[in-house]
Every structure is written in C-alpha cells, then in structure tokens.
TIDREN-408490 format. One line per 2 residues: their letters; for each residue z negated, x, y negated of C-alpha. Coordinates in steps of 0.001 Angstrom, whole numbers, always signed. Example, Ala and Ser with C-alpha at 12.3 -4.5 7.8 and 13.67 -1.06 7.14 Angstrom:
2
as	-7800/+12300/+4500; -7140/+13670/+1060
END
This chain:
310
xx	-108672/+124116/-108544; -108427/+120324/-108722
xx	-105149/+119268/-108955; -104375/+115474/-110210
xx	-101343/+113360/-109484; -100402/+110734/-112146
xx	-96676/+108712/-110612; -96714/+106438/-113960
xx	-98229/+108169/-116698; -97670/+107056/-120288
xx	-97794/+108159/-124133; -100900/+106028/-124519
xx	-101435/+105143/-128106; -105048/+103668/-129209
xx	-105509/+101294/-132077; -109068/+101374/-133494
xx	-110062/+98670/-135489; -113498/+96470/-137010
xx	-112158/+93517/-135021; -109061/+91835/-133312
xx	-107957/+88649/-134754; -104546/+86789/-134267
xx	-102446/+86045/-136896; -103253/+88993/-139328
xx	-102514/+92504/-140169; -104465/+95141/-139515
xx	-104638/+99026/-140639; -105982/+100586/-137828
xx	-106977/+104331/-137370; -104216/+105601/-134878
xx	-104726/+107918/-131899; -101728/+108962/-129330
xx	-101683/+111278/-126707; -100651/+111991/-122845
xx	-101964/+109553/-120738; -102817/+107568/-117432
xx	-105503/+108117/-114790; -105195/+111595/-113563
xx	-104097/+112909/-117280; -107187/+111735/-118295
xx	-109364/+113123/-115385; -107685/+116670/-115770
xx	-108188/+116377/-119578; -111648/+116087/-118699
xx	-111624/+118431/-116545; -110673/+121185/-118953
xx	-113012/+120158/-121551; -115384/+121200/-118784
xx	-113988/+124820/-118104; -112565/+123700/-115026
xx	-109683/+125104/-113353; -106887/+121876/-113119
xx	-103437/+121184/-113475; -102157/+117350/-113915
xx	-99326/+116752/-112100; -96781/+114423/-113247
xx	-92859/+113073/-113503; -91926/+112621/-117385
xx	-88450/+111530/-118791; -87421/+110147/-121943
xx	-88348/+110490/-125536; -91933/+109210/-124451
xx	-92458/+111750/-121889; -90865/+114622/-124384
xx	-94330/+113313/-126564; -96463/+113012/-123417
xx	-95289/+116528/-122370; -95990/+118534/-125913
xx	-99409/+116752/-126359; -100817/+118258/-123317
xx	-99317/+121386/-124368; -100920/+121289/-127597
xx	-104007/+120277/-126155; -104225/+123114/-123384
xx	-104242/+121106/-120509; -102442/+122972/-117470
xx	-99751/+120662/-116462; -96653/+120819/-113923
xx	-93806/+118160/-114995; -90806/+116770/-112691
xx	-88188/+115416/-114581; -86756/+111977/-114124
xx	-84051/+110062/-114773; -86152/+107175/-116133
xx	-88333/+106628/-119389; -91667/+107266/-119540
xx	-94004/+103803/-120190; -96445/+103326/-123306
xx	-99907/+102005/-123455; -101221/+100416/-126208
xx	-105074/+99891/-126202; -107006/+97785/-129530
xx	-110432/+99012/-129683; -112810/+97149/-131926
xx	-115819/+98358/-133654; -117820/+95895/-130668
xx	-116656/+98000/-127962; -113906/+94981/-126302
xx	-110642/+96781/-126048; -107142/+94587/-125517
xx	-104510/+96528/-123667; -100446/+96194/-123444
xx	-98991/+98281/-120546; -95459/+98902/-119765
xx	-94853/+98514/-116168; -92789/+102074/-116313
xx	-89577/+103753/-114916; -88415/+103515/-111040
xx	-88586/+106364/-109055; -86142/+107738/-106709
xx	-85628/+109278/-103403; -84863/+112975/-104712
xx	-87662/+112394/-107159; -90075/+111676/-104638
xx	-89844/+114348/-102510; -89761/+116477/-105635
xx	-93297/+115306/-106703; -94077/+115913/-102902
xx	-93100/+119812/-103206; -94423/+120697/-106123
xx	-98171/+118989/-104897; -97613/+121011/-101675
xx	-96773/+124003/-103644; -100139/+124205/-106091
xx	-102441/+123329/-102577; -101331/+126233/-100904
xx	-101644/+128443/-103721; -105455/+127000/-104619
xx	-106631/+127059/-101140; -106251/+131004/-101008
xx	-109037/+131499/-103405; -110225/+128312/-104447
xx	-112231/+125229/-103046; -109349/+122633/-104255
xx	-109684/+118460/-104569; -106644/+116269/-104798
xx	-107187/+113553/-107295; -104455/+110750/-107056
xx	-104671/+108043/-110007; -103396/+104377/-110630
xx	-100642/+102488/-109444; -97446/+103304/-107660
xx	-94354/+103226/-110472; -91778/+100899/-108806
xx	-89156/+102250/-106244; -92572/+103705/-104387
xx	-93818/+101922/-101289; -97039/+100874/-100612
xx	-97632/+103852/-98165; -96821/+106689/-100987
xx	-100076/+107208/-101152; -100696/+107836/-97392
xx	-98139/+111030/-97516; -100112/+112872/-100098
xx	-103413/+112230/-98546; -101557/+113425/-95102
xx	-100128/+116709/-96804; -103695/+117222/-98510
xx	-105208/+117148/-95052; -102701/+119572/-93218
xx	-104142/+122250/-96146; -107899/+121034/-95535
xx	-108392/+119211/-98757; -110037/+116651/-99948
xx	-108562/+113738/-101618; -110199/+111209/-103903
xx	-108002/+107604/-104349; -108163/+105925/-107295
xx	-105747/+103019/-106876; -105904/+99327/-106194
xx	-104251/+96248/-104071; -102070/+97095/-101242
xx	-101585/+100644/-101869; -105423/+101359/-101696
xx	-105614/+99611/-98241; -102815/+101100/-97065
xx	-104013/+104607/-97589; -107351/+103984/-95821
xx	-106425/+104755/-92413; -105536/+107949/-93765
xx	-108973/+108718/-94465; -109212/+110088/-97979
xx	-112896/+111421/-98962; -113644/+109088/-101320
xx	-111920/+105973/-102530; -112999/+104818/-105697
xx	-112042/+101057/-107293; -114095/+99151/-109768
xx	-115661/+96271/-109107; -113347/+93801/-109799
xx	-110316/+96287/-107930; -112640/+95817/-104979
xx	-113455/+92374/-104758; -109843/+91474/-104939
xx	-108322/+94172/-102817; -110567/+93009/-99749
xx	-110941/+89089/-100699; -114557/+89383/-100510
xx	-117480/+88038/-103198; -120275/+90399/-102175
xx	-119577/+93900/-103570; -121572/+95465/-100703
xx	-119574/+93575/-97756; -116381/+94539/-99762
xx	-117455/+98398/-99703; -118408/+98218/-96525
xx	-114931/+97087/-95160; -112910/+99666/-96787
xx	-115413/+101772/-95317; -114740/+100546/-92066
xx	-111298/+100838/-92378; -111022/+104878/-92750
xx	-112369/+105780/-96395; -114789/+108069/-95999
xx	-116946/+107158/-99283; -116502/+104474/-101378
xx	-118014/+104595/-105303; -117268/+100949/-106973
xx	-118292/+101283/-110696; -119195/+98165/-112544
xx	-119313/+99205/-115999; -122922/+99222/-117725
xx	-124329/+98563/-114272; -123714/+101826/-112790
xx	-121554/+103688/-110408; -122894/+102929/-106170
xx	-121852/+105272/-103637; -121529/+103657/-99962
xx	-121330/+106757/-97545; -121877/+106816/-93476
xx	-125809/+107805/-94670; -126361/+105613/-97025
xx	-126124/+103751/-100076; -126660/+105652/-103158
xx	-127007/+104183/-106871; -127003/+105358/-110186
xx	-127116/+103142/-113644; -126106/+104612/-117191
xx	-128664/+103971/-120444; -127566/+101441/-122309
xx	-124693/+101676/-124601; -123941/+99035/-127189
xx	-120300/+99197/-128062; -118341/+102241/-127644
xx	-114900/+102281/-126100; -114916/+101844/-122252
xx	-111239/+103186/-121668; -111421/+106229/-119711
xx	-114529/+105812/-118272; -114209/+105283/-114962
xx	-111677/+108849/-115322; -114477/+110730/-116360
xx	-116827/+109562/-113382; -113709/+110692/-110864
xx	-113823/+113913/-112482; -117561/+113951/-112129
xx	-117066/+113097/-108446; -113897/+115669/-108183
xx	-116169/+118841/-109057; -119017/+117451/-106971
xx	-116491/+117898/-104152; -115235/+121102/-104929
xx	-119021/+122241/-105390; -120443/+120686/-101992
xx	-123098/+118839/-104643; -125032/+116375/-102485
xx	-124701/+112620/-103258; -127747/+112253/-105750
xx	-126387/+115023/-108288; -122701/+113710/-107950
xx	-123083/+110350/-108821; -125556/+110739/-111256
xx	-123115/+113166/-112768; -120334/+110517/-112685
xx	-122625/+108141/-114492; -123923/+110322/-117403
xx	-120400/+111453/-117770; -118620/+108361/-117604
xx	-121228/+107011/-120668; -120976/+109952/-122354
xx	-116808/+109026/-122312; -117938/+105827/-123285
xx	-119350/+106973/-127193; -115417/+108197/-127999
xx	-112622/+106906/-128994; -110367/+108206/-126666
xx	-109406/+108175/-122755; -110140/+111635/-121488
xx	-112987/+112655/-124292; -116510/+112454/-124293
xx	-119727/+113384/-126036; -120502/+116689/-125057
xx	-124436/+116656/-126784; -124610/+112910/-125185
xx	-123503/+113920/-122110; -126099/+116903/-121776
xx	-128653/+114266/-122417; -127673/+111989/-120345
xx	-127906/+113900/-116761; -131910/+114299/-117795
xx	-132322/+110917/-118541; -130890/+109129/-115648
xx	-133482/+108555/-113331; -132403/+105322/-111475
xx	-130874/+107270/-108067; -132008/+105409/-104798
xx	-130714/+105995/-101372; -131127/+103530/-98898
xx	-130208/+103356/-95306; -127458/+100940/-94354
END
C-alpha cells in the first residue's frame, strides 16, 4: 500500500480556456475536484490498480466537496475533521499549455488535530506492513499552525515501521526534514535552487544530499526528471510536448517513483517511469489524470537514461 499525506489539500477548480487576457470575460470549460499534492499522486495511483489511500484533514463546505469527489471517483481516502475551512485552487489553463494559478493559503491546524493526523498515519502503516511493501508519500506545504519540523515526525514514525518515505515539499520544511533521512526528496528545479541558495542544479542536489536525503530527483519540466543517488547520477528526458497542461505533473512522476519503491525497481526503470508518466499527465486537463495509450508509448520511447558516476 502507498499511503499519501496531503496537510492543506483543496477543492481545486480548473479553468480551461483558448487564452488568458485581462480585462475580458471568458466562458471557460470548468473542471473541479479533490485536490493538492498527495490527492493527486493517490488519484494516480488508483488509475494504476494500485493499492492507496490519501490521507487528509477536511472541514468546511469545501472539504464536504473535496470529500464526496473522491468518493465518487473511488479513490480510498481516510479524512480528519477540522475545525477550519478547507482552501480552493483555481488554475487558468490555456489552449498554449501556460497555466495561471490563485491559491488560498488554507485553514490553521491545531494541537489535537495534529496528533490526530499523526494516529491515523500510524494506524494504516502498521496495518500495510503486515502484508504489504508500503511507501509514505508526504506532499506540499505545511498549512499554518505546523512547524517547520512536522515533517520530520512522520518521516520518524515511517522509519520505526521500516518504511520508506518520499518528501515532496519545499523551503525550510524540506531542509528541516533532511536529517531525518527520507528515501527520496523530490523538489523541482526552481524549489531546489532556492531552498539551498545555490545556481548550479547539480551542487544544489548534491547538498541536500549531503545533508541526510537519501535520493534526490529535481524535475525541470520538458527537460526531464535527474536522479542524484550515493551511485550515481541518473537522467531521463520526456519527448517533446507542445502545450498540454503541466499541473500535476510532477504528482504523477512521485507516483511513478512511489511504486518503484514499493517494487525494489532499480533507478533506470523508475525514473524513466516518472518521466513517461509525468508527460503522459501532461496531455490532460486535469491534476491527477493522464493519457493512458500515451503513457504506454511513452516508457518505449524514452531512451535518454545515463548513469554517471559522481
């Protein structure tokens, strides 16, 4: 089982339109469902016929919405109620591919609901280790009442039940969970660049490798996904995709990476698999979909793997 941990999801609601211009009404084709990082990786995840369950705190009239869409969409979910409102996303996608987001900042959490979100994490990775190879997948940025070390507890509890984490974060909380040594830490490129203060992506990889993460895969959209690991650098670049909606994408290649972990895949089929997944994401319109016949196509055609020693 892979279980994923969203702390600020949202009810994200896409706008798709022939282009953005100020000043103007537009009538754009509407999409809403449950969202934020780890919704979208475990929404992924069951497209795939993988075992998963998204883990999240929901409260409000948003997270009523966010709640019912994964339940009319299938995807296993546990929910901790809050006291505060769940946040909305708004993403403009135009026909070009350039997508404008607005993103709520989200409710606080509290003390009680911490430790709640703590439990029930604890609960599902005991259960899933029994007869299961489980990953812990935890997604985006702390919701406010959270310190910057929230992130360090769950990768703590994962490692008391011998699993594997994967970080997806940024800024303070990503170097703060380092020391705890999570398997694989995974920031764009720009999320990398600014969390260490660095200008060469390699360098900047290199330090958070130094400082406890075990792997680190930057993605820098059409470029690729690399994969810095104690044996070597490993890269793998997409085909090209002109347009498309990039939102989501880097989800899909953490799902990708989370069943390469729960399979024991070696480095060259994992990434490649994050890449031809993460483009296949790419061709929809949606966070947490992709092209299943693209995506099948994809993993034969990319062919630009390399591993170098460091």
């Amino acid at each position: 089982m892979i279980v994923t941990l969203t702390l600020n999801p949202a009810l994200d609601i896409t706008y798709s339109i022939p282009e953005l211009r100020a000043g103007t009404t537009h009538r754009p084709r509407i999409f809403a469902q449950a969202g934020g990082k780890g919704v979208n990786v475990a929404r992924t995840l069951h497209a795939l016929g993988r075992e998963t369950v998204a883990v999240l705190p929901l409260g409000g009239f948003d997270g009523e919405s966010v709640r019912a869409e994964l339940e009319d969409a299938g995807v296993p979910h546990h929910v901790i109620p809050i006291a505060g409102a769940t946040r909305r996303t708004v993403t403009v996608v135009e026909d070009s591919g350039l997508a404008t987001g607005f993103n709520e900042s989200g409710p606080e959490l509290g003390a009680d609901e911490w430790s709640e979100i703590c439990a029930a994490v604890a609960s599902l990775l005991e259960t899933a280790v029994l007869d299961a190879t489980p990953v812990l997948v935890l997604s985006g940025r702390l919701p406010r009442g959270l310190a910057a070390d929230a992130y360090v507890e769950l990768i703590t509890l994962a490692d008391a039940f011998g699993v594997p984490t994967i970080l997806d974060t940024e800024g303070a909380p990503l170097l703060t969970a380092l020391p705890a040594r999570p398997a694989i830490v995974k920031p764009n490129a720009h999320e990398l660049l600014d969390a260490t203060g660095l200008t060469d992506h390699h360098a900047a990889a290199r330090h958070l490798l130094d400082r406890g993460a075990r792997a680190v895969v930057s993605s820098n959209g059409p470029e690729g996904l690399t994969a810095l690991t104690a044996g070597g650098t490993w890269t793998a670049r997409p085909p090209r995709i002109d347009g498309g909606n990039p939102t989501g994408a880097g989800d899909a290649s953490v799902a990708a990476l989370a069943i390469g972990l729960a399979d024991g895949s070696p480095w060259s089929a994992m990434l490649a698999d994050a890449a031809a997944l993460s483009a296949a994401t790419v061709l929809t319109d949606r966070a947490g979909v992709f092209d299943a016949e693209a995506y099948e196509r994809f993993r034969t055609e990319i062919s630009s793997l390399m591993k170098t020693e460091d």
